[in-house]
C-alpha positions as CSV (number, residue, x, y, z in Angstrom):
1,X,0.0,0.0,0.0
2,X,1.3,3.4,-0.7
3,X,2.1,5.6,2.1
4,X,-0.3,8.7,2.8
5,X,1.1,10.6,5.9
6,X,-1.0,13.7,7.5
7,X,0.8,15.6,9.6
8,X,-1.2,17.7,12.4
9,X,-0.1,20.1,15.7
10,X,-3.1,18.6,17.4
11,X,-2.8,21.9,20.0
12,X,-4.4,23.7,17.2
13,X,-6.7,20.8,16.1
14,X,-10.1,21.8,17.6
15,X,-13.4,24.3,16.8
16,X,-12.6,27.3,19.1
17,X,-11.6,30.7,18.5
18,X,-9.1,30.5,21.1
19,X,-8.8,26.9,22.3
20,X,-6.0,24.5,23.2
21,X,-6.2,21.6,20.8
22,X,-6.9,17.9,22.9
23,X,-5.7,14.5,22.1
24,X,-9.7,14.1,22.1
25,X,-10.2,15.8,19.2
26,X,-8.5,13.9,17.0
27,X,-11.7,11.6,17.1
28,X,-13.1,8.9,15.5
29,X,-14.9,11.3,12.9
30,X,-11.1,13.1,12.2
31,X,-9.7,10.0,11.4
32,X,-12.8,8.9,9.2
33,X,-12.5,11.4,7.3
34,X,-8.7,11.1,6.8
35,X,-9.1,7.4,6.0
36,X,-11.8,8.7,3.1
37,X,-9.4,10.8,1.7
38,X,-7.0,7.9,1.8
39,X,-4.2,8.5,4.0
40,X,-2.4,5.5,6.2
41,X,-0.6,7.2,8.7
42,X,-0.7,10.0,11.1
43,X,2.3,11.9,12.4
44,X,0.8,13.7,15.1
45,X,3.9,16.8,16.2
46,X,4.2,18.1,19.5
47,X,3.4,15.0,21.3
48,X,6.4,14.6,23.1
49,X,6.3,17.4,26.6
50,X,8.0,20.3,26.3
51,X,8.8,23.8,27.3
52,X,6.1,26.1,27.2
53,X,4.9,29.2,29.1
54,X,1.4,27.7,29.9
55,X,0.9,27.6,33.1
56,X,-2.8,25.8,33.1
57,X,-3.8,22.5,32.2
58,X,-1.1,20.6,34.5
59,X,2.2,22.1,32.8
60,X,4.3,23.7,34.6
61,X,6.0,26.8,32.8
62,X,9.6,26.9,31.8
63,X,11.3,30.1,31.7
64,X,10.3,32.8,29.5
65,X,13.2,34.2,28.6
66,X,14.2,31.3,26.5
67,X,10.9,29.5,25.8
68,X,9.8,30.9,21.8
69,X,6.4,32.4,21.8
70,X,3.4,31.3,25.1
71,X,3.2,27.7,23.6
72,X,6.7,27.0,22.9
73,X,8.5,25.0,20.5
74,X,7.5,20.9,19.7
75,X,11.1,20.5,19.6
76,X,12.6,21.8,22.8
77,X,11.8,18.6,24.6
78,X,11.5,18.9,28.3
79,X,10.9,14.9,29.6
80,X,11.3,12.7,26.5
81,X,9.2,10.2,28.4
82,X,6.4,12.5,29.1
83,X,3.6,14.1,26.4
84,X,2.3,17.5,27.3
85,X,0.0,17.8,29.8
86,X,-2.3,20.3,28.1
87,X,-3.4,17.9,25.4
88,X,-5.3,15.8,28.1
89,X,-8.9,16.7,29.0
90,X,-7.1,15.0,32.6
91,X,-3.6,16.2,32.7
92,X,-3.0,13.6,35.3
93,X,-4.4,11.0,32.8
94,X,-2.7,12.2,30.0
95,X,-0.7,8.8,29.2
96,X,-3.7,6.9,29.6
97,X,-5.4,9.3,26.8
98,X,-2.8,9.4,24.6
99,X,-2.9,5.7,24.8
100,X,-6.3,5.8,23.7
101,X,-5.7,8.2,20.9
102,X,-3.3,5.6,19.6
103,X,-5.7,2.8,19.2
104,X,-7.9,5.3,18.1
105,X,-5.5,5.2,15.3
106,X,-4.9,1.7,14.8
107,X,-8.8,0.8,15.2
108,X,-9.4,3.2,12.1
109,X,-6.8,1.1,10.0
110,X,-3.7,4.0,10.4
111,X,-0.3,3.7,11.5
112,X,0.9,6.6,13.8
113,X,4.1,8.8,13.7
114,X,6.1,10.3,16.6
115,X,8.6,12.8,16.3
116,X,12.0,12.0,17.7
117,X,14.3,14.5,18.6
118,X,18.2,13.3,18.6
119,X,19.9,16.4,18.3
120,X,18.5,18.5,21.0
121,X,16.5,19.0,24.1
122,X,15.4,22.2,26.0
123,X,17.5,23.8,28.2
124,X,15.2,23.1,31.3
125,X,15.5,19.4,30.5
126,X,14.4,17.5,33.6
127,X,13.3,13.6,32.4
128,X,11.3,13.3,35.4
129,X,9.5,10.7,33.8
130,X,12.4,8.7,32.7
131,X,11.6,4.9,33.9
132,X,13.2,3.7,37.6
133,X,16.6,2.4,36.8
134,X,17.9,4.9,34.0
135,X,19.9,7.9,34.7
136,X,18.3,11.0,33.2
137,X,19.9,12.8,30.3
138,X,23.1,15.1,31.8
139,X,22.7,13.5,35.5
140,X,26.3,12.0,35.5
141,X,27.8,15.0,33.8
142,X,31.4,16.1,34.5
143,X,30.4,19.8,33.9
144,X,34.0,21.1,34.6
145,X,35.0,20.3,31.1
146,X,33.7,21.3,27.8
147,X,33.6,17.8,26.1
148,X,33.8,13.9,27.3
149,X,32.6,11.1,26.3
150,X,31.1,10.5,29.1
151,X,28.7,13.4,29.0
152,X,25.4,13.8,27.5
153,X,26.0,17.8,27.1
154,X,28.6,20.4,26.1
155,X,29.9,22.7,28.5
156,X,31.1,26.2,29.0
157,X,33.4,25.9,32.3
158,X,33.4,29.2,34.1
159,X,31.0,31.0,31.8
160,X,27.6,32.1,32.1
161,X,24.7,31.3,29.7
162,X,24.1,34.8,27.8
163,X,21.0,34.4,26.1
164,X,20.5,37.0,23.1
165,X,17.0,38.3,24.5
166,X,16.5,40.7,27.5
167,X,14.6,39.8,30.9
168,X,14.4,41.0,34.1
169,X,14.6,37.9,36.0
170,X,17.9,36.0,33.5
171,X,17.3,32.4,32.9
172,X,20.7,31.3,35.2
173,X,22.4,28.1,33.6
174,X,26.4,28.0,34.9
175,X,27.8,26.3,33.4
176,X,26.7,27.1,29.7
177,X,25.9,24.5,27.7
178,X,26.0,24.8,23.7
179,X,22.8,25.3,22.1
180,X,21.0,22.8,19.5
181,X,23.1,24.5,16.5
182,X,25.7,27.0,18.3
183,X,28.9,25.8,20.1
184,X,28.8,28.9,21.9
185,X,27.8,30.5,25.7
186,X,25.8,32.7,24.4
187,X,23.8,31.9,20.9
188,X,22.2,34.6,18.9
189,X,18.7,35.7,18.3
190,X,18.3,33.4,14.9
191,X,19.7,30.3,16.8
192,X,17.8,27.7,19.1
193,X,18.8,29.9,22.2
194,X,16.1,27.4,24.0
195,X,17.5,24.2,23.0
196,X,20.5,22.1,23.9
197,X,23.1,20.3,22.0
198,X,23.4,16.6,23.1
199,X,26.6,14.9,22.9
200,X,27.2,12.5,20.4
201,X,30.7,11.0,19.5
202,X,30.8,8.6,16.1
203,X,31.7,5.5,18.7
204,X,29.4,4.2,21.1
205,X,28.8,5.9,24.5
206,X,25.9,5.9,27.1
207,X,24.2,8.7,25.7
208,X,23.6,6.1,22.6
209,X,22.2,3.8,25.2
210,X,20.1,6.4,26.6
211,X,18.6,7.5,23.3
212,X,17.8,4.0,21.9
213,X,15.8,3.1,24.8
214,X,13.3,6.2,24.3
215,X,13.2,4.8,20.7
216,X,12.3,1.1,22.6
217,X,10.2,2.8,24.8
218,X,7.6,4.6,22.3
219,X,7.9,1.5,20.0
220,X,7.0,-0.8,23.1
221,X,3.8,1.7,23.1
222,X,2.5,0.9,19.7
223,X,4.3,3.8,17.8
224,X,4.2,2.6,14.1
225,X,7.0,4.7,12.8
226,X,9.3,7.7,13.8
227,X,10.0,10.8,11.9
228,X,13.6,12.0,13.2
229,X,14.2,15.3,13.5
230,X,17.7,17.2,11.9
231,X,19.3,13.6,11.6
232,X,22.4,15.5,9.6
233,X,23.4,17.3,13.0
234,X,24.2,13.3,14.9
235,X,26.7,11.0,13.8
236,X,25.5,8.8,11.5
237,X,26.8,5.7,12.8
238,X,24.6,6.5,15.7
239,X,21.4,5.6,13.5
240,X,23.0,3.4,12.1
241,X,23.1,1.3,15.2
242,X,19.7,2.4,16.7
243,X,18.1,1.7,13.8
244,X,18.7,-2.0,13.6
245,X,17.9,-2.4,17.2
246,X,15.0,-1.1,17.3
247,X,13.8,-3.2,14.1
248,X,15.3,-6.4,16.0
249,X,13.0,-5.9,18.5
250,X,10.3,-4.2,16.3
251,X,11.1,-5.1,12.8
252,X,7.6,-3.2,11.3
253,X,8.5,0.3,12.8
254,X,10.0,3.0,10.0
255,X,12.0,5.6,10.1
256,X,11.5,9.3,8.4
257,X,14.9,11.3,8.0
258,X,14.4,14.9,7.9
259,X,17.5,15.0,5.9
260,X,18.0,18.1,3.9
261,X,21.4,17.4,1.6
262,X,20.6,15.9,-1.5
263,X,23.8,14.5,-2.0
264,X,23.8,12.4,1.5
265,X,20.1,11.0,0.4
266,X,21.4,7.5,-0.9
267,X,23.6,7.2,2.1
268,X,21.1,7.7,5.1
269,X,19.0,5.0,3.1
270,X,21.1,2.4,2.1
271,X,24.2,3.0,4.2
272,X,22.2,4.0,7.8
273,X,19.3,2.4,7.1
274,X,16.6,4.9,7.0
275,X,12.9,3.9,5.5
276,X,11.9,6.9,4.0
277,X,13.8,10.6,3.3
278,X,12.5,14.1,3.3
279,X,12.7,15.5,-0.4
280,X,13.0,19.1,0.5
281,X,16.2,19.9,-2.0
282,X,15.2,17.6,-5.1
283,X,11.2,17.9,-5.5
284,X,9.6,20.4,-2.9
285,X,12.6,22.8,-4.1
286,X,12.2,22.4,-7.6
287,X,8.1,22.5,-7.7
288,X,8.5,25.3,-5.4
289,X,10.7,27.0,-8.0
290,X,8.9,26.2,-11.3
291,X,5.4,27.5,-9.9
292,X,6.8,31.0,-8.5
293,X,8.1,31.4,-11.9
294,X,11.8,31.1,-12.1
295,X,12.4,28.3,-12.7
296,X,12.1,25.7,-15.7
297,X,9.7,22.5,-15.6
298,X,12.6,20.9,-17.3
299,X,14.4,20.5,-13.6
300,X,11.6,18.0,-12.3
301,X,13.1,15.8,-15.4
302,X,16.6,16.0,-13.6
303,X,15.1,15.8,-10.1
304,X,13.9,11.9,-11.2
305,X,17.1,11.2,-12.6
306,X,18.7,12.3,-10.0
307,X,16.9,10.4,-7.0
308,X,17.2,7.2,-9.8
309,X,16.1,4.0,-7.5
310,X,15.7,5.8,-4.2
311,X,12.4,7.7,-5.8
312,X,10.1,5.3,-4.0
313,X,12.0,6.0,-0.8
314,X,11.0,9.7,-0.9
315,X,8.9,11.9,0.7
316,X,7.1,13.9,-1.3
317,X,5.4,17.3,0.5
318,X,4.5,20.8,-0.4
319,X,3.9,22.1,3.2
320,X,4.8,21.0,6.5
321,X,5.8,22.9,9.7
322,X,8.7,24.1,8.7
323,X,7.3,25.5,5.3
324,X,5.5,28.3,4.2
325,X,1.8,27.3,2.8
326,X,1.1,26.9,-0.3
327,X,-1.4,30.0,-0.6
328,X,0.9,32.3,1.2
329,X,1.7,35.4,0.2
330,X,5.3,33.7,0.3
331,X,4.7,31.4,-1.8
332,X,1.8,30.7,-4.8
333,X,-0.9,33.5,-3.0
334,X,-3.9,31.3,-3.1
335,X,-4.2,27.2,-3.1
336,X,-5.4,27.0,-6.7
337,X,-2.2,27.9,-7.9
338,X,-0.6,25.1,-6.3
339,X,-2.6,22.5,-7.6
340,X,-0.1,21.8,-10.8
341,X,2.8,21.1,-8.4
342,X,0.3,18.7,-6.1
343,X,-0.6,16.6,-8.9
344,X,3.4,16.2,-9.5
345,X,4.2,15.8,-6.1
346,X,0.9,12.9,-5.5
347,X,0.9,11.2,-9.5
348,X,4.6,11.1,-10.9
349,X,5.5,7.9,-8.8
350,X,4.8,6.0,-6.0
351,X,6.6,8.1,-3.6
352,X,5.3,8.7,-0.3
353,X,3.1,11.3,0.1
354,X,2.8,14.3,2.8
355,X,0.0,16.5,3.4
356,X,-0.2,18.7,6.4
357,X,-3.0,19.7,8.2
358,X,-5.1,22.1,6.5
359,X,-3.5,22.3,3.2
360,X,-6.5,20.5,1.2
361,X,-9.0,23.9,2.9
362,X,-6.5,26.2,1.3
363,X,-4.9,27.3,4.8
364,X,-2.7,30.7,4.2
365,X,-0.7,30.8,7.5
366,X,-1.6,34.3,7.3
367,X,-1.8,35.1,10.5
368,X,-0.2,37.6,12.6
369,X,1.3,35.5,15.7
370,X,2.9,37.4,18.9
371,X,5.4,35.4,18.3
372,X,6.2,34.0,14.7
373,X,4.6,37.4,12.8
374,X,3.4,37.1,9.8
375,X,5.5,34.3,7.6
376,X,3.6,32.8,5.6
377,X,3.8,29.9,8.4
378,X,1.3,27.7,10.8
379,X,3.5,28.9,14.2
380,X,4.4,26.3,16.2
381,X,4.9,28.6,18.7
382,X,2.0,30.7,19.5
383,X,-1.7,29.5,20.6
384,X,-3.5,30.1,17.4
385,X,-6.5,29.4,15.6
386,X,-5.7,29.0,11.6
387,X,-9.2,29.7,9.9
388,X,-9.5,27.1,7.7
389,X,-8.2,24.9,10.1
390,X,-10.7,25.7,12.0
391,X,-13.5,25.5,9.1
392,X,-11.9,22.2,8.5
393,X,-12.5,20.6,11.8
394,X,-16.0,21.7,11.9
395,X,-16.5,20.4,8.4
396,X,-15.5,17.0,9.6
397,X,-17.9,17.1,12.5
398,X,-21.1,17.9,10.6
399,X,-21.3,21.6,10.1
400,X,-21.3,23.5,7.4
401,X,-18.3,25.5,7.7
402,X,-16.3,25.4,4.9
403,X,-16.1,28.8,2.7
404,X,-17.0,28.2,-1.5
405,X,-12.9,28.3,-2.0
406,X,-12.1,26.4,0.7
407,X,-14.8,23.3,-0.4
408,X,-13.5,23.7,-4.1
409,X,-10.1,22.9,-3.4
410,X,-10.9,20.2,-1.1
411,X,-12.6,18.7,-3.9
412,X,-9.6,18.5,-6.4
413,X,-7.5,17.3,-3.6
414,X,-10.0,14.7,-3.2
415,X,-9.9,13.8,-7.1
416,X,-6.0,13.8,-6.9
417,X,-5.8,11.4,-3.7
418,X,-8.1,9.1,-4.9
419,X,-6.4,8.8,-7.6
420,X,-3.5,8.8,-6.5
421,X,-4.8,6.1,-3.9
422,X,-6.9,4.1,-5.8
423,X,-5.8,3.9,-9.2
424,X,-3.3,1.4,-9.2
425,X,-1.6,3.1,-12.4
426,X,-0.7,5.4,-9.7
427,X,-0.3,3.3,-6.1
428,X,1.4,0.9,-7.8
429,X,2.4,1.4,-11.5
430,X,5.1,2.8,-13.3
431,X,6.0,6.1,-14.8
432,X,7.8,7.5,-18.1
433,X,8.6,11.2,-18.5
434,X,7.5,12.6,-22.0
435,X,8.7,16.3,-21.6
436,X,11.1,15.1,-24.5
437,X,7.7,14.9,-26.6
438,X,6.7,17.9,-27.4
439,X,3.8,18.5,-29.6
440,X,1.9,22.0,-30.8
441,X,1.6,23.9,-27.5
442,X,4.0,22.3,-25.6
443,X,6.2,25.0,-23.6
444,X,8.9,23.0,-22.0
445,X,9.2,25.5,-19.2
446,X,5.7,25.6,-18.2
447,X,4.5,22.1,-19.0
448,X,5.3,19.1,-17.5
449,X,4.0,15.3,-19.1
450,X,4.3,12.2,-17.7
451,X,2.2,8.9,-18.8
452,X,1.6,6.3,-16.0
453,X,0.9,2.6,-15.9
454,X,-0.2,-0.8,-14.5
455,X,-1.8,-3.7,-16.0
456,X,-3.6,-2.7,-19.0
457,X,-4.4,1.3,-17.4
458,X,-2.6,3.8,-19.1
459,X,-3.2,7.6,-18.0
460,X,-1.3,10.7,-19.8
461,X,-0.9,13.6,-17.4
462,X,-0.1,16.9,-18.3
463,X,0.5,19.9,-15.8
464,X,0.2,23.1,-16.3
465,X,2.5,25.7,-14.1
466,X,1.6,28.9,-16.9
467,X,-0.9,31.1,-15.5
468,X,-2.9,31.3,-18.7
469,X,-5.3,28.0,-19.8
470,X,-3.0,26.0,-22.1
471,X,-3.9,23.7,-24.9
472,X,-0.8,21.4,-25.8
473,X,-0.4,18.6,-28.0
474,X,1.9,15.7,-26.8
475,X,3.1,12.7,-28.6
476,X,2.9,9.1,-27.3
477,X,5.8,7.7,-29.2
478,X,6.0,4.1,-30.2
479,X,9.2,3.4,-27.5
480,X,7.1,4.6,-24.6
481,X,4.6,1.8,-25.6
482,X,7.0,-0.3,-26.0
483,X,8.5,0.7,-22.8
484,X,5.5,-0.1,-20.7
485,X,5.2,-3.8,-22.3
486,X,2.7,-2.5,-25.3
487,X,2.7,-2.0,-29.0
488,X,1.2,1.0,-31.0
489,X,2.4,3.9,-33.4
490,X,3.1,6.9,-32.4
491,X,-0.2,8.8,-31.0
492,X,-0.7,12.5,-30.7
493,X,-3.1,13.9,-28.2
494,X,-4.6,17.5,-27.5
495,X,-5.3,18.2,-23.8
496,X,-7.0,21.3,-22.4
497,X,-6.0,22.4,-19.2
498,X,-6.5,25.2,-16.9
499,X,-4.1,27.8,-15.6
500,X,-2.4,25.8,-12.9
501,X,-3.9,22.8,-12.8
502,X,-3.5,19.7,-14.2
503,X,-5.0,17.0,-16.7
504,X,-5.0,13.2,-16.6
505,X,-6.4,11.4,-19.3
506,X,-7.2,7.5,-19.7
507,X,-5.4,6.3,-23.0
């Protein structure tokens, strides 16, 4: 079956105009409706407790002066054996409901996601939850040196932490430890001031120990698979090692590698063993490019030739928490105009797919945060309440919420997924590029053409990145036929298709 990931912030996954998102609300009529629009799996971020500056709902604040924005970032992990307290309806229950969320999950036929953080932790990291018999991350330090193997952290001897934003009450940490991307005592404003750097050496130590069993831990839970977070920034002989135990013990769980060099990409799959790789610097960088305008379709030839055999292995997204949306003023300026490089990303091959949470409404991540601004971003670090997020939910739950936009480009992203889902010429078949094909019409630039196929389904697609409706003429040569185990002459067909959108026609 071809993987269909949706990825949610479930604090912002709920009907209020100011609410706190629950692991209740991602309900049984949620994950209906995501198992209709055919996704498998769920990767639900900012599970995993962490430091925030709530101070209801059973949390209990970190600092301010180094916490980003009220809610705080997913990935300045606080207790990796914990989840936040304000995602329970009974903070004190919390485990117990986010157990119940997860066969929530499996009972609707999905596999679930957790995010694992390797690199980093926040600087208030306590582990108070970490299991009798295990020594909490930095409790044996030797914090009168800068570096042992020994340690879990990096240390500043005889220097202050000097964080780059102002307080009245300083957060006090003496020794300094380095942050999650700065060697440094005192990181700058663009850094992650409110993380730190865990201590990694390319040989095994007892941090390795102490990170593989809060892999074994979540895995013992049920977690189906684990997206890892900045894998480039620890060793990869560590993953290499963790990997394989973990599958020894669990040999169905998978591993996502947020891994951003396109050259390493065949390494951290065949070499360290990951299951599946971000494609943020083949694909999402090229489809980004070709739809703003400056840049060629022609690349998204080279980005397939590029990734060769690992294609499959790929994760395919447009959006995810990290990226602007797609109808940003950032980025396309309304959903529609995406829909050209969503048909790419969801029908060229069998690549996983990525979709995060409000995307098919048309979400702009428009709004003005107290902490993120305006960036074209969902923050993950401010309590807000994304409209059509919000539209979205009470869709789902029987109202009719959705604006006339929003419902239409739900609807083509339900044609694309179902096809994409449930045509095997697409979950399952194989593809041949026919940008080399060019017929009357056919502006290399702006068009991209691709035929795909299984059994005796053949479907031409053409998409159109110009922002004027396009008529093209593209020829099916004989060798393509041939190609796909078939015989025919050459065949020429004429396909309408709307400023940037896309066509598939059944051959």
């Amino acid at each position: 079956m071809r993987k269909l990931i949706y990825q949610m912030l479930p604090r912002l996954w709920g009907s209020g105009e100011h609410f706190t998102g629950k692991f209740s609300a991602v309900d049984d009529a949620t994950l209906s409706y995501l198992k209709d629009l055919g996704f498998t799996d769920i990767w639900c971020t900012g599970i995993l407790r962490h430091a925030t500056q709530c101070t209801s709902d059973g949390c209990t604040p970190s600092h301010p002066q180094f916490v980003k924005g009220e809610a705080g970032s997913p990935y300045a992990i606080n207790d990796y054996y914990d989840v936040n307290p304000y995602l329970a309806d009974n903070p004190d229950k919390r485990m117990v409901e986010f157990e119940s969320l997860l066969k929530r999950v499996h009972a609707a036929g999905m596999k679930f996601i957790l995010d694992f953080v390797p690199n980093h932790v926040a600087r208030d990291y306590h582990g108070s939850m970490t299991p009798a018999g295990e020594s909490r991350l930095g409790e044996n330090d030797d914090t009168s040196v800068h570096w042992s193997p020994d340690n879990d952290f990096f240390y500043y001897p005889g220097e202050h932490l000097r964080l780059p934003v102002p307080s009245d009450r300083p957060f006090e940490e003496y020794p300094a430890k380095a942050s999650g991307n700065a060697f440094t005592p005192a990181p700058g404003v663009n850094d992650w001031y409110e993380t730190v750097k865990i201590n990694y050496c390319d040989f095994h130590t007892p941090t390795w120990d102490k990170m593989l069993n809060i892999l074994l831990y979540w895995a013992g839970k049920g977690i189906d698979g684990f997206r890892c977070d900045m894998v480039e920034l620890v060793p990869r002989p560590f993953f290499t090692w963790a990997i394989a135990e973990v599958k020894r013990q669990y040999p169905d769980v998978f591993f996502v590698a947020e891994v951003y060099e396109k050259e390493s990409y065949r390494a951290y799959a065949e070499e360290v063993g990951f299951d599946f790789l971000y494609d943020k610097s083949c694909f999402y960088d090229h489809l980004r490019a070709v739809t703003e305008g400056w840049a060629s379709a022609t690349s998204l030839t080279w980005c397939w030739q590029f990734l060769g055999n690992l294609q499959p292995r790929m994760l395919q997204f447009l959006e995810n928490h990290d990226e602007q949306r797609i109808a940003s003023d950032f980025f396309a300026g309304k959903a529609k105009a995406g829909l050209a490089a969503f048909a790419v990303d969801a029908l060229f091959s069998t690549s996983p797919l990525m979709v995060y949470f409000g995307q098919e409404a048309g979400e702009r991540g428009m709004d003005n945060e107290p902490f993120s601004g305006v960036n074209g971003r969902t923050s993950i670090f401010d309590w807000c309440h994304p409209k059509a997020i919000r539209d979205l939910y009470r869709y789902i739950h029987g109202e009719d919420s959705l604006t006339r936009d929003e419902k239409s480009i739900l609807g083509r992203y339900r044609e694309i997924l179902s096809l994409a889902t449930r045509e095997n010429a697409f979950s399952e078949g194989v593809t041949y590029d026919l940008c080399y094909c060019q017929g009357s019409g056919f502006d290399a630039d702006h068009h991209f053409a691709w035929l795909r196929h299984y059994g005796h389904t053949t479907y031409l697609l053409v998409a159109n990145f110009a922002k004027q409706i396009s008529t093209v003429e593209v020829t099916v040569p004989a060798e393509a036929f041939e190609w796909l185990g078939m015989t025919g002459p050459d065949r020429t067909v004429a396909i309408h298709i709307p400023a940037l959108d896309f066509r598939a026609v059944k051959l």
